[in-house]
KEPA-668494 format. One line per field, with one value per residue: x, y, z of N, C-alpha, C in turn; chain. Coordinates in pm, 1 decimal, padded with zeros to 6 digits. Last residue first. Example, Ala and Ser with C-alpha at 12.3 -4.5 7.8 and 13.67 -1.06 7.14 Angstrom:
<seros>
n_east = 01285.0,01319.0
n_north = -00225.0,-00569.0
n_up = 00708.0,00780.0
ca_east = 01367.0,01230.0
ca_north = -00106.0,-00450.0
ca_up = 00714.0,00780.0
c_east = 01290.0,01320.0
c_north = 00003.0,-00330.0
c_up = 00787.0,00780.0
chain = A,A
</seros>
This chain:
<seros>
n_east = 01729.9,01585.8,01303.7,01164.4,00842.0,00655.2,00312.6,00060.5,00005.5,00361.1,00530.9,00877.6,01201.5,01533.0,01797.6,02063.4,02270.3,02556.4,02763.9,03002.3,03269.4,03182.4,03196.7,02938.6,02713.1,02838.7,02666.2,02540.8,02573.8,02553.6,02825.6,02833.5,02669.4,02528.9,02505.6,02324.7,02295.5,02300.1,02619.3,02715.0,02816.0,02569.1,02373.4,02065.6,01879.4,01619.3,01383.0,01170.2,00870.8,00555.3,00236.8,00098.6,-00110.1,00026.1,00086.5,-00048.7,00188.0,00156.1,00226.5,00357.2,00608.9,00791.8,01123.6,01362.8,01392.7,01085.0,01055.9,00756.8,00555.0,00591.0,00931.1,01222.6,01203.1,00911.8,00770.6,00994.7,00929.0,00933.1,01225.9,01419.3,01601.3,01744.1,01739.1,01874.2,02006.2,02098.9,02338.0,02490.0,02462.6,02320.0,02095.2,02054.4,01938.4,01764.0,01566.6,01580.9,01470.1,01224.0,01147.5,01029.6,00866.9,00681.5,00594.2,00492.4,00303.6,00088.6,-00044.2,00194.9,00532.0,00853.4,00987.8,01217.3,01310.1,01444.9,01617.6,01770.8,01852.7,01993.1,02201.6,02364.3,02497.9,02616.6,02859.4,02900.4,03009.1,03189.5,03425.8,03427.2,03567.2,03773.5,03936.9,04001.5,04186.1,04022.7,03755.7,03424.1,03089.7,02754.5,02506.5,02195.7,01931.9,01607.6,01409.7,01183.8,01041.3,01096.5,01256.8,01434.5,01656.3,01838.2,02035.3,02290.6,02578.0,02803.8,03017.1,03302.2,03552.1,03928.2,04177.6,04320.4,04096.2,04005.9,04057.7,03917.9,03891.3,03732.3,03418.5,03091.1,02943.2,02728.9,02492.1,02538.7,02713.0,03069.9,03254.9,03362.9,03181.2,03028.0,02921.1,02615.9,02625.3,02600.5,02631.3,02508.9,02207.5,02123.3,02124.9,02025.6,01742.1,01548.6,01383.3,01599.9,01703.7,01898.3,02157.4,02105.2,01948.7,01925.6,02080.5,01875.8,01962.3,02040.3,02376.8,02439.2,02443.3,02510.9,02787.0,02843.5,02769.9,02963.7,03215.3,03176.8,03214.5,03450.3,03633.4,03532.9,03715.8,03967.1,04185.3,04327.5,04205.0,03851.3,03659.4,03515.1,03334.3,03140.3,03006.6,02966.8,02709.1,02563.0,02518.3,02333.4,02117.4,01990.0,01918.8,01710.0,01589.5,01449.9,01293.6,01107.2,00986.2,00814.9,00672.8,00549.8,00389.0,00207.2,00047.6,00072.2,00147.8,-00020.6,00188.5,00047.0,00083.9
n_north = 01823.8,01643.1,01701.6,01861.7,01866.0,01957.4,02102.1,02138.1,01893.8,01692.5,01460.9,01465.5,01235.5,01204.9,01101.2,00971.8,00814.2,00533.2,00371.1,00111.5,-00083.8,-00374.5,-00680.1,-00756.3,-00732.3,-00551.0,-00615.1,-00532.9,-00630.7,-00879.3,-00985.0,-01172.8,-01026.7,-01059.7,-00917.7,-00799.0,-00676.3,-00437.2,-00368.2,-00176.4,00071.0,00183.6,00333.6,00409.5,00614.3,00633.9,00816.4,00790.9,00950.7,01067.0,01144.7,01350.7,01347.6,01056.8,00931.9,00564.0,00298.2,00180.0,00387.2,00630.4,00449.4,00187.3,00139.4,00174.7,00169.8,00171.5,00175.9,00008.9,00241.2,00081.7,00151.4,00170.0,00283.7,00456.1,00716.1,00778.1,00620.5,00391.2,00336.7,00211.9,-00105.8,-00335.2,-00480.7,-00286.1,-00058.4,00127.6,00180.0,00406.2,00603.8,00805.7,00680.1,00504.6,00731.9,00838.9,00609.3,00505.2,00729.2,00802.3,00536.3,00562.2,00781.6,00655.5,00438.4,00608.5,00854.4,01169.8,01288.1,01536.6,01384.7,01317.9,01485.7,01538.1,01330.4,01274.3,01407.3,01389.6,01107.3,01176.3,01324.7,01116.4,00973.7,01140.4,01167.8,00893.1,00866.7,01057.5,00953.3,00707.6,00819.2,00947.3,00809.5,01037.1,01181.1,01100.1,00984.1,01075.5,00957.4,00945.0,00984.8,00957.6,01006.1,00937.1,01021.6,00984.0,01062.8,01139.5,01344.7,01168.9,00911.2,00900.9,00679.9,00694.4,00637.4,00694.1,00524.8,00586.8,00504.6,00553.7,00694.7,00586.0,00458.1,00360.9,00064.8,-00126.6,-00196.8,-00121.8,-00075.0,-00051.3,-00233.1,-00136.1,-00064.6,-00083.2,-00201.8,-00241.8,-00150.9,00138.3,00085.7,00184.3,00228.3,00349.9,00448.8,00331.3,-00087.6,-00301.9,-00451.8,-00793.7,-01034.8,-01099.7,-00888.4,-00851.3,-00745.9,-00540.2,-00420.0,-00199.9,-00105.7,00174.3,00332.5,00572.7,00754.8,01021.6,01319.8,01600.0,01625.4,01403.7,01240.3,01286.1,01324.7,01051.5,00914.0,01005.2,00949.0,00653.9,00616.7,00718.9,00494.2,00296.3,00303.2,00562.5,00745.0,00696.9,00945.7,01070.2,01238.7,01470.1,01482.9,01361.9,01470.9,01680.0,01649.5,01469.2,01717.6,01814.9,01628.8,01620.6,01861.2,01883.5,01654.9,01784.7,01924.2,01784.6,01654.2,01863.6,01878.2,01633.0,01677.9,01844.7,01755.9,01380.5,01108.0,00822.1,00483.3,00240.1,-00119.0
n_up = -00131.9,-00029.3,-00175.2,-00440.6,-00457.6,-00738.3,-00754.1,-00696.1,-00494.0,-00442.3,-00394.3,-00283.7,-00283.1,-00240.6,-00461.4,-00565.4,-00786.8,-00855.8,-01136.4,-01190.6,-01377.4,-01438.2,-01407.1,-01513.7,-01319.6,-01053.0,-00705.2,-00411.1,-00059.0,00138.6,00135.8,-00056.4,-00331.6,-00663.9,-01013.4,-01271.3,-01571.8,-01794.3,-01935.7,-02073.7,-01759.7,-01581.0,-01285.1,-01124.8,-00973.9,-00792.2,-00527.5,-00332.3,-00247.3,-00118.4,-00202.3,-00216.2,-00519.8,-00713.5,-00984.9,-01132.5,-01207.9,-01545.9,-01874.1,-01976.8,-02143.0,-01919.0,-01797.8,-01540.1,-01281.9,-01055.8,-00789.3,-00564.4,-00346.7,-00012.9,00142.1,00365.4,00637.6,00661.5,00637.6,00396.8,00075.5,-00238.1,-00381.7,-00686.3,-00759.5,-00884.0,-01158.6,-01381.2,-01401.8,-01741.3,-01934.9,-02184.7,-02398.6,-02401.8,-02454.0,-02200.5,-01946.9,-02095.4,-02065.8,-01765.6,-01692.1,-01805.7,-01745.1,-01460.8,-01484.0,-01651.3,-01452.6,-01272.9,-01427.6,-01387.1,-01220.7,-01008.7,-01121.4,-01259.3,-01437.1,-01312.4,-01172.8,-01381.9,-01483.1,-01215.4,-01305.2,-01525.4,-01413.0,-01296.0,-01509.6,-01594.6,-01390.6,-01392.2,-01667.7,-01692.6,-01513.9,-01667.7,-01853.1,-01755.9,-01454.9,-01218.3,-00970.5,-00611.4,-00672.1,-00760.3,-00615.6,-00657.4,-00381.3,-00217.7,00074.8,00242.3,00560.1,00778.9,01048.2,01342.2,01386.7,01104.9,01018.4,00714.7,00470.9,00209.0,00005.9,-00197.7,-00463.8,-00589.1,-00794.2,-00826.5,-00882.7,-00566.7,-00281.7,00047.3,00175.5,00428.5,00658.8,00805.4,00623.1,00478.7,00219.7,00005.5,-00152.8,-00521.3,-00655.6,-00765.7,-00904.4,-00741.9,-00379.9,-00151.0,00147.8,00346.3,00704.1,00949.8,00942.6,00956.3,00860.5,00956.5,00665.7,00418.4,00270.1,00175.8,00362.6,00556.7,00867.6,01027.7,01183.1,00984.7,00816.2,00970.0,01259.0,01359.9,01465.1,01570.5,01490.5,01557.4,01415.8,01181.4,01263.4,01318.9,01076.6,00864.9,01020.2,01002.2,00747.8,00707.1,00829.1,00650.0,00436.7,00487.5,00282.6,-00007.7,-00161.4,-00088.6,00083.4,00211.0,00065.7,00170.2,00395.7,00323.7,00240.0,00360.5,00540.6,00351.2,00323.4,00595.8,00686.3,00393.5,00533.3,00766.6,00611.3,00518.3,00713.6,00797.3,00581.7,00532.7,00770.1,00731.6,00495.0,00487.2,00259.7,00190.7,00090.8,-00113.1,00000.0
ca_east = 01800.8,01669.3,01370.2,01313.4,00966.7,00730.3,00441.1,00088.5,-00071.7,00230.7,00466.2,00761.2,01100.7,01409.6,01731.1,01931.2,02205.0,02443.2,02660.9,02842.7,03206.9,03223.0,03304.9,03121.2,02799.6,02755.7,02768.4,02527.3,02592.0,02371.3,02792.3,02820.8,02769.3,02460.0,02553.8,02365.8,02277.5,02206.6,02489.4,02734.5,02820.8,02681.0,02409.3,02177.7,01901.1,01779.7,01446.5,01315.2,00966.0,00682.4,00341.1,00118.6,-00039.1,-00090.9,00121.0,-00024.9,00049.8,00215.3,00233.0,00226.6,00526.7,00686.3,00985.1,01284.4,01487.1,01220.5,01065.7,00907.7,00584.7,00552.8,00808.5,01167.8,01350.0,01005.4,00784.2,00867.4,00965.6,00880.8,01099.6,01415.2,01474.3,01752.5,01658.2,01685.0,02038.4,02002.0,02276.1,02494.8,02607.3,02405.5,02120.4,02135.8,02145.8,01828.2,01582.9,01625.4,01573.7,01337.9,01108.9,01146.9,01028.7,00735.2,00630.0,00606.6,00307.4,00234.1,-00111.6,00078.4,00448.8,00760.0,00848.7,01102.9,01222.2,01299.1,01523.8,01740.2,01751.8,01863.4,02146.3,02303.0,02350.4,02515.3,02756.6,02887.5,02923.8,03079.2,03310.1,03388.3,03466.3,03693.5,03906.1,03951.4,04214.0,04131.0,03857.4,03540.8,03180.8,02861.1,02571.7,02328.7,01999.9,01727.5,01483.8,01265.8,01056.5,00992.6,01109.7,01457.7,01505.9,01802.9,01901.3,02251.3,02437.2,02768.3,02881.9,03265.1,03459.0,03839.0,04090.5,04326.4,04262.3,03976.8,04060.7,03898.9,04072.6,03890.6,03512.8,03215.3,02966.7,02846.8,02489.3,02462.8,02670.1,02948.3,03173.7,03394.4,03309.6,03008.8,02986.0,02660.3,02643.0,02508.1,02647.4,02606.0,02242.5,02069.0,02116.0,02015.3,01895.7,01610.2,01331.9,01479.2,01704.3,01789.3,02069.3,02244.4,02004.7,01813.7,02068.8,01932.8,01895.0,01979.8,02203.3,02452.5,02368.7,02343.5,02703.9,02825.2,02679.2,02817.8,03211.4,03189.8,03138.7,03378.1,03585.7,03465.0,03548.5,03932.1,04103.7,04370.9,04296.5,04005.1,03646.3,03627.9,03430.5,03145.9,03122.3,03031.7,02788.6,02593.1,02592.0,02409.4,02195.1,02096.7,02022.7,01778.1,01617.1,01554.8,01352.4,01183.2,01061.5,00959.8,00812.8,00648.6,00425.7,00276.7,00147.4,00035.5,00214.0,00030.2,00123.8,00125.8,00000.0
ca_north = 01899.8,01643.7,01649.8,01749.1,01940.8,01829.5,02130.1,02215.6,01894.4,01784.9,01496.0,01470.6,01398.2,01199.4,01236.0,00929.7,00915.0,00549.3,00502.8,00176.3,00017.5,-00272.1,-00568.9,-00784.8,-00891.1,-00551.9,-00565.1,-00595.6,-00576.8,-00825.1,-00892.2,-01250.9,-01088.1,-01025.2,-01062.2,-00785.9,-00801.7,-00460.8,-00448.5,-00319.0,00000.8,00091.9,00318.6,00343.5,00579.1,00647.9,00818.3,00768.0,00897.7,01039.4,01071.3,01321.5,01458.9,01128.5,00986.8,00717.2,00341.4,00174.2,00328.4,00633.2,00592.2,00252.9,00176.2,00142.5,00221.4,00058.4,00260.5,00001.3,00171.2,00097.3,00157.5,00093.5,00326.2,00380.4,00661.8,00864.3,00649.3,00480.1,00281.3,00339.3,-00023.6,-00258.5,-00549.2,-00319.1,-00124.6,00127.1,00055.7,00323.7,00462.5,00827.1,00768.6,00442.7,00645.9,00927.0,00681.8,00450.9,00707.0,00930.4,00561.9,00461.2,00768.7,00762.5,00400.1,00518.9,00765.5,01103.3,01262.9,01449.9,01542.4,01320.3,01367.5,01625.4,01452.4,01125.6,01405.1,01506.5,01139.8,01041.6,01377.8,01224.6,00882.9,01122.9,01266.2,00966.5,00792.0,01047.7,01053.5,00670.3,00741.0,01028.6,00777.6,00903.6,01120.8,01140.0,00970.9,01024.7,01065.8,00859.8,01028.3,00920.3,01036.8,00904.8,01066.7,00903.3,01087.4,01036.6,01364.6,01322.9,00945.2,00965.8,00781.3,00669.0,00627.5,00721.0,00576.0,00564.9,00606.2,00483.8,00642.8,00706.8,00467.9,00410.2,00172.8,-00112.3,-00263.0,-00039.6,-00157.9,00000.7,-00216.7,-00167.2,-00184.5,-00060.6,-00072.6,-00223.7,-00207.0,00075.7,00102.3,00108.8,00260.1,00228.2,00462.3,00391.6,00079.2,-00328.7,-00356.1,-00628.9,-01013.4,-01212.1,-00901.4,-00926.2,-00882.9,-00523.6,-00559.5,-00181.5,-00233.2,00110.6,00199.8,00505.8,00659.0,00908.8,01236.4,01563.7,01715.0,01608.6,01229.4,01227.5,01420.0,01147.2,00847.0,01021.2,01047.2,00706.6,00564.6,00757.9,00651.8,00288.1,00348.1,00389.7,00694.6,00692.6,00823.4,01102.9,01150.5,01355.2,01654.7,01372.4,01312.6,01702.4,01695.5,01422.2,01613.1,01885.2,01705.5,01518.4,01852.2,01977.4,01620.4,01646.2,02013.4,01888.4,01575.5,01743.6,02018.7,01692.4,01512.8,01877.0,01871.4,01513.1,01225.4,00962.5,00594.2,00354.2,00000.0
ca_up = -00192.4,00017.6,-00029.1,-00369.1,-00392.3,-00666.3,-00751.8,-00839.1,-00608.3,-00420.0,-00506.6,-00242.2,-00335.5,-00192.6,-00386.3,-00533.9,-00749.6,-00826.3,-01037.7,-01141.2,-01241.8,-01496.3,-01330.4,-01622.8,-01386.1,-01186.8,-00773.2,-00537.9,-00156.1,00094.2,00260.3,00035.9,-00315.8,-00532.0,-00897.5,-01110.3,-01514.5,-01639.5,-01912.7,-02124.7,-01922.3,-01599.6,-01443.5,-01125.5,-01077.9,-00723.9,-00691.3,-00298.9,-00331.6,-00131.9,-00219.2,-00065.8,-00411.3,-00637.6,-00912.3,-01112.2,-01082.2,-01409.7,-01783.9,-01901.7,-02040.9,-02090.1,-01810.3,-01673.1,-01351.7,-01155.9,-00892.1,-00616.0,-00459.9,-00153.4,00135.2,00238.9,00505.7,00680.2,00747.1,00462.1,00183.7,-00110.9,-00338.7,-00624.3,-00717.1,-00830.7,-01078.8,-01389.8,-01356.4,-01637.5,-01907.5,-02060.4,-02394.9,-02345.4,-02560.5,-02307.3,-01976.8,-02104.6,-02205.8,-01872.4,-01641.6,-01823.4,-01903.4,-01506.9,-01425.9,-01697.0,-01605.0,-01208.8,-01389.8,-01453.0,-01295.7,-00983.4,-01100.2,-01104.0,-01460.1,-01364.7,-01098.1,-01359.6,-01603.4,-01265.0,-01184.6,-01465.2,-01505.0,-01182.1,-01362.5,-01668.0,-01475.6,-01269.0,-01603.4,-01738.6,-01481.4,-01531.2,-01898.1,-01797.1,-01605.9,-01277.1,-01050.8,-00686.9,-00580.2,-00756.0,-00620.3,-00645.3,-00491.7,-00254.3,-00038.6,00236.3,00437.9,00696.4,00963.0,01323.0,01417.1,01197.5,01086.6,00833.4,00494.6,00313.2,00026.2,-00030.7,-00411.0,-00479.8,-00814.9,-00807.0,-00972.5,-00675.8,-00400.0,-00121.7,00163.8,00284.5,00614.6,00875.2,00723.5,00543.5,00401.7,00017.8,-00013.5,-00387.7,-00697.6,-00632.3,-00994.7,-00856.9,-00475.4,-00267.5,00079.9,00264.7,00539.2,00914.2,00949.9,01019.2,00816.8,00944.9,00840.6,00525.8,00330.5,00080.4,00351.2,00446.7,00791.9,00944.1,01210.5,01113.0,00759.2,00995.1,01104.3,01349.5,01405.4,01605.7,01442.1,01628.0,01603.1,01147.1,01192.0,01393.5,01217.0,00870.6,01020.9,01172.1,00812.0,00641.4,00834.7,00808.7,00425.5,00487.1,00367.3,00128.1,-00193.2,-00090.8,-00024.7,00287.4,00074.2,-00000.7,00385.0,00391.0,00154.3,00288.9,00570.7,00381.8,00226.8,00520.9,00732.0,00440.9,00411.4,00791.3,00763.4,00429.5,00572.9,00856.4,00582.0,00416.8,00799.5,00826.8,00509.4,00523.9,00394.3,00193.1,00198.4,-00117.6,00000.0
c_east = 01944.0,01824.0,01493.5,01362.2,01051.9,00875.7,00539.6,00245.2,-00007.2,00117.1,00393.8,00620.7,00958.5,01295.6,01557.6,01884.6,02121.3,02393.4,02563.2,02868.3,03027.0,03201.0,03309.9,03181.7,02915.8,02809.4,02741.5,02647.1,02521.4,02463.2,02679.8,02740.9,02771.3,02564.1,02547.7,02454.5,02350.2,02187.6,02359.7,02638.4,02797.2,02687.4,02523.5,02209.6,02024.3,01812.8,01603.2,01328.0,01057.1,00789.6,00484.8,00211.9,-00028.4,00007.6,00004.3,-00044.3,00074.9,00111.2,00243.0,00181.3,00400.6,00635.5,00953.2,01189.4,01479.0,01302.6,01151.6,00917.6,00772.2,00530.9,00737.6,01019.2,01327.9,01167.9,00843.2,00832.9,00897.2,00953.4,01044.3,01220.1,01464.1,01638.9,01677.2,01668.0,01900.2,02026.4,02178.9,02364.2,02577.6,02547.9,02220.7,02120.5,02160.1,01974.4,01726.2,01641.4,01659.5,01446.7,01220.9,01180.9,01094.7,00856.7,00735.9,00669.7,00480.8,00205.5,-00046.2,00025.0,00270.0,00684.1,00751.8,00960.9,01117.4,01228.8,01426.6,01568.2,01707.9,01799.0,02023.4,02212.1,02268.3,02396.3,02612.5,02769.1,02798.8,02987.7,03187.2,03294.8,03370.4,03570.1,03800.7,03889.4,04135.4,04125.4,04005.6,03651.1,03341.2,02959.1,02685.5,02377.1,02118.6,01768.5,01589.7,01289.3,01174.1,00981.9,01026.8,01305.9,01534.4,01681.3,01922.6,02167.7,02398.8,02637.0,02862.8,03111.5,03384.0,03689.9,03967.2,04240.9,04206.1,04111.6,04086.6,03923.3,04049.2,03966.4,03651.0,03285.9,03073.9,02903.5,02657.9,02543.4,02555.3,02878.9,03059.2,03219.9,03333.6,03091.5,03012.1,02732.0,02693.1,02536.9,02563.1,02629.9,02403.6,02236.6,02120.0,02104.0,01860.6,01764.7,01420.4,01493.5,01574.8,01813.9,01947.8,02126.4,02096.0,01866.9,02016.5,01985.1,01958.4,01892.7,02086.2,02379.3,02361.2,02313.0,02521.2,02776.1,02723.8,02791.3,03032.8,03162.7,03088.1,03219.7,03509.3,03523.3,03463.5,03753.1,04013.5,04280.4,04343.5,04099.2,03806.9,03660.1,03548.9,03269.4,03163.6,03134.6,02943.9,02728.9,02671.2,02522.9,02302.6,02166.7,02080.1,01919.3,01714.9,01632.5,01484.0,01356.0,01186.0,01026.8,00863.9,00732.5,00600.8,00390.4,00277.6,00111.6,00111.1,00004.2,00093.5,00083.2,00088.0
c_north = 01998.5,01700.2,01717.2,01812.2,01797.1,01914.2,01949.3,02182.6,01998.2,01808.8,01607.4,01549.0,01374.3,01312.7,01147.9,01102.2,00876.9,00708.7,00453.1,00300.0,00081.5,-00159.4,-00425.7,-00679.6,-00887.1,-00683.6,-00597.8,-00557.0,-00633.9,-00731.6,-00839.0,-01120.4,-01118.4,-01096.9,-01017.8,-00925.8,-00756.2,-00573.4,-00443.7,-00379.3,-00105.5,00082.8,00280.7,00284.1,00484.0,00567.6,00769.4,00695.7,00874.2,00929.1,01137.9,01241.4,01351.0,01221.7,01092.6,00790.5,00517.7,00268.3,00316.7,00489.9,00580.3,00368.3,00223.8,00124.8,00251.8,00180.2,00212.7,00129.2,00094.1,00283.8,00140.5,00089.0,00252.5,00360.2,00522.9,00808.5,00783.7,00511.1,00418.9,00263.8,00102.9,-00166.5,-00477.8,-00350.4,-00176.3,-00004.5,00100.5,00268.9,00411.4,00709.1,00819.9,00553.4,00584.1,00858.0,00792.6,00537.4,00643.9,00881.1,00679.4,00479.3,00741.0,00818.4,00523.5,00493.2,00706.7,00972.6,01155.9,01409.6,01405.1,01428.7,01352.2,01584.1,01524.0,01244.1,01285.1,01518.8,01302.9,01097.1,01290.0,01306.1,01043.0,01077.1,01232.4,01029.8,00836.0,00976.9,01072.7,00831.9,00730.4,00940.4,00901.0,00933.0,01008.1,01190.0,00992.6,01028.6,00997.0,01015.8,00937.5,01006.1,00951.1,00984.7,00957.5,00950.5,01046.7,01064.2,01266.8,01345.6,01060.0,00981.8,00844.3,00764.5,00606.0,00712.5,00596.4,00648.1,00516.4,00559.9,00575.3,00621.5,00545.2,00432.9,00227.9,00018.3,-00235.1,-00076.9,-00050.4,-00092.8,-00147.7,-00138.5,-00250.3,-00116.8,-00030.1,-00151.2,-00264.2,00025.1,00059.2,00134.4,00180.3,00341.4,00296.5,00421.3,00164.3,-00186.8,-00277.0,-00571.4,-00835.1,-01134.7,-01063.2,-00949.4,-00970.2,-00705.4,-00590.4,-00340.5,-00228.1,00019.4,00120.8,00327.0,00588.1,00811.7,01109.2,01390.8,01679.5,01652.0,01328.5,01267.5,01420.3,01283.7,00989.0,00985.0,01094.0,00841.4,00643.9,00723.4,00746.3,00466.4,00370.4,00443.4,00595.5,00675.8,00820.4,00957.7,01190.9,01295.5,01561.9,01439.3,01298.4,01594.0,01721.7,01473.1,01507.1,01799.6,01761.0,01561.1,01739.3,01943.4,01764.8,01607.7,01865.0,01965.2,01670.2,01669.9,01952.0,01787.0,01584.0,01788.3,01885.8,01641.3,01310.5,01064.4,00720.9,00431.3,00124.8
c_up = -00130.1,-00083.7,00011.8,-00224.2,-00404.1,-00608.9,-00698.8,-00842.4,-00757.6,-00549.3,-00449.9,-00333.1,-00246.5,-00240.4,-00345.1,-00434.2,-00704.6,-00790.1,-01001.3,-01111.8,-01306.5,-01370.6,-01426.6,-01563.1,-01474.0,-01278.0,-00948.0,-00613.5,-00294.8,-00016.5,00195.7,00154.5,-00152.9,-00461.8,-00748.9,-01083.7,-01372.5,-01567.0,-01786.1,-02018.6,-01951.6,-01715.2,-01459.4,-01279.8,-01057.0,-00888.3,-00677.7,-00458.3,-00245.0,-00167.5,-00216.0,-00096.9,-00280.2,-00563.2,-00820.3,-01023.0,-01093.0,-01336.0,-01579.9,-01868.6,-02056.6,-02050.5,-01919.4,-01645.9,-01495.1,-01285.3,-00974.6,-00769.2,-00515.1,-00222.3,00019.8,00269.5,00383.9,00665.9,00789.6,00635.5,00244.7,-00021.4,-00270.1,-00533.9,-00621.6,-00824.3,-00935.8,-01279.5,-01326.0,-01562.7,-01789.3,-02069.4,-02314.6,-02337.1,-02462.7,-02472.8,-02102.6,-02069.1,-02192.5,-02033.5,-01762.4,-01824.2,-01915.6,-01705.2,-01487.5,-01650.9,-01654.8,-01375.3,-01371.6,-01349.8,-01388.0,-01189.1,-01046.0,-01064.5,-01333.0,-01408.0,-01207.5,-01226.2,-01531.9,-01391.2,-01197.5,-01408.0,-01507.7,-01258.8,-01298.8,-01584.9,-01566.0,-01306.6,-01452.5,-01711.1,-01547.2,-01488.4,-01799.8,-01841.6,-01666.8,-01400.8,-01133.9,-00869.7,-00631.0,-00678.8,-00706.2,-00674.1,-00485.6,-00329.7,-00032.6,00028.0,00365.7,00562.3,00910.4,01211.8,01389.8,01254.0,01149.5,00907.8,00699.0,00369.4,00162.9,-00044.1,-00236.0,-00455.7,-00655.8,-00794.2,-00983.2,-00789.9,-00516.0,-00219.5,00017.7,00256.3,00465.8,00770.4,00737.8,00639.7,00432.3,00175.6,00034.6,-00268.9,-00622.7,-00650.7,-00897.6,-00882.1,-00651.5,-00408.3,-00031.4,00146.5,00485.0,00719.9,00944.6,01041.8,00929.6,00969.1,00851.8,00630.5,00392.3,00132.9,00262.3,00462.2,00721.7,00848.3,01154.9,01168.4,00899.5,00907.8,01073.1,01233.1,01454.1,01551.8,01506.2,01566.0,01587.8,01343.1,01224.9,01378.6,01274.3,00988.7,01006.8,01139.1,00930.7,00703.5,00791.8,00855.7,00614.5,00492.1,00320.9,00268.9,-00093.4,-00114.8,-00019.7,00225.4,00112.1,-00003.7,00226.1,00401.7,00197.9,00184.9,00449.6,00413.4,00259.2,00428.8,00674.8,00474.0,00418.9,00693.7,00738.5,00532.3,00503.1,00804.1,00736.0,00476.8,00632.8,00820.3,00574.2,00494.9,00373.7,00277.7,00098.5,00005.5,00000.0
chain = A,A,A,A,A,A,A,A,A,A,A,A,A,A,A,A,A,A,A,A,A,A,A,A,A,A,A,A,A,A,A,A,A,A,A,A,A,A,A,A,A,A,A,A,A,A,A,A,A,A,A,A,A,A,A,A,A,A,A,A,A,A,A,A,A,A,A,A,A,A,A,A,A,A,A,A,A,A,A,A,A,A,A,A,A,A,A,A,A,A,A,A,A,A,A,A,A,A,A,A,A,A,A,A,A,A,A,A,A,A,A,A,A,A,A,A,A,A,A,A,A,A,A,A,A,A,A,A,A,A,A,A,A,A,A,A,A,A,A,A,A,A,A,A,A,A,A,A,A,A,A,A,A,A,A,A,A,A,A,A,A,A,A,A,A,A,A,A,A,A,A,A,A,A,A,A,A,A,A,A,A,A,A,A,A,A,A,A,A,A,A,A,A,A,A,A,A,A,A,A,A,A,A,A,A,A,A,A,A,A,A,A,A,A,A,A,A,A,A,A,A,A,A,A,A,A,A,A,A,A,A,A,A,A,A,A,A,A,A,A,A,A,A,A,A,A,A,A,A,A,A,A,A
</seros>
């Protein structure tokens, strides 16, 4: 069942999405050849406390994990392209591209954002990659209006990575959110337009494109991560929105 938020229930949304953004922008800044992902780690959890929040992925166990959620950020390297665990003994290196993903309960309220970043020095193929995923989600907000449909997302997402060279990541899913950290609807990456369930005022999103070369096949690896079937590196973007009737705010802008 799709929820939908209230007024009041969106500008706590808006208020929490705010201080994630921000944060987010902060562990994005730390990015670097040389530090280890569990710093990176420690640095979001303490940010997410002092503000007043919480992390809402740190012991969070969806139905497709086999055990709950070990951090507050998921770090996700190269050809990882979700759900990547921070540790002490994994550390980033020059050329490498690195997704931060990760949400926040603020007031009883559930945000979540990503971005993939680079690290040092990387391939120009790879930034484009970057660049283009974040351009997805850009062209699947704008779609996101009341009357439009889930079809028409997944239709921006996908139409705009492979007139671009890349691959949409099919069995991955942008979902609801709001009062959970996973909620209905799933937002598939593809799609027919006007197709699928149409967009009502109160709905809230969690848009998260994900893009690769050469293929959309996954392999799913021992720590719940995914990663892409011919090691090609990934993006991922993701912003939280919220449909209204004349307008769609991003969250966590």
């Amino acid at each position: 069942m799709i929820t939908i938020k209230t007024e009041k229930e969106i500008k706590i949304l808006q208020q929490g999405g705010h201080i994630l953004a921000k944060i987010l922008k902060t562990v994005a800044k730390a990015v670097r050849p040389g530090i280890s992902t569990d710093t990176l780690d420690k640095l979001a959890f303490k940010l997410i406390t002092e503000a007043g929040g919480k992390p809402s992925f740190l012991h969070y166990k969806a139905d497709f994990m086999s055990k709950p959620y070990p951090a507050s950020l998921c770090v996700s390297i190269n050809d990882v392209i979700v759900h990547g665990t921070p540790n002490a003994k994994t550390f980033l290196k020059e050329g490498d591209i690195v997704s931060l993903d990760f949400g926040m309960i603020y007031k009883g309220m559930y945000t979540d954002t990503a971005i993939t970043v680079p690290v040092g020095k990387v391939d120009p193929r790879y930034l484009k990659l970057i660049k283009v995923t974040k351009e997805a989600l850009d062209q699947a907000i704008k779609v996101a209006k009341v009357g439009n449909t889930l079809g028409d997302i997944g239709y921006a997402i996908e139409s705009h990575l492979k007139k671009n060279g890349m691959m949409p990541i099919k069995n991955l899913v942008g979902h609801g959110v709001g009062y959970q950290v996973h909620e209905d609807p799933e937002i598939f990456n593809y799609g027919t337009p006007h197709s699928g369930i149409t967009l009502k005022p109160g709905y809230v999103l969690a848009l998260e494109p994900m893009g690769t070369y050469g293929t959309s096949d996954i392999v799913e690896n021992e720590d719940d991560s995914y990663s892409t079937k011919n090691g090609e590196y990934a993006a991922h973007s993701e912003h939280t929105i919220a449909i209204l009737k004349d307008r769609t705010i991003v969250i966590t802008k």
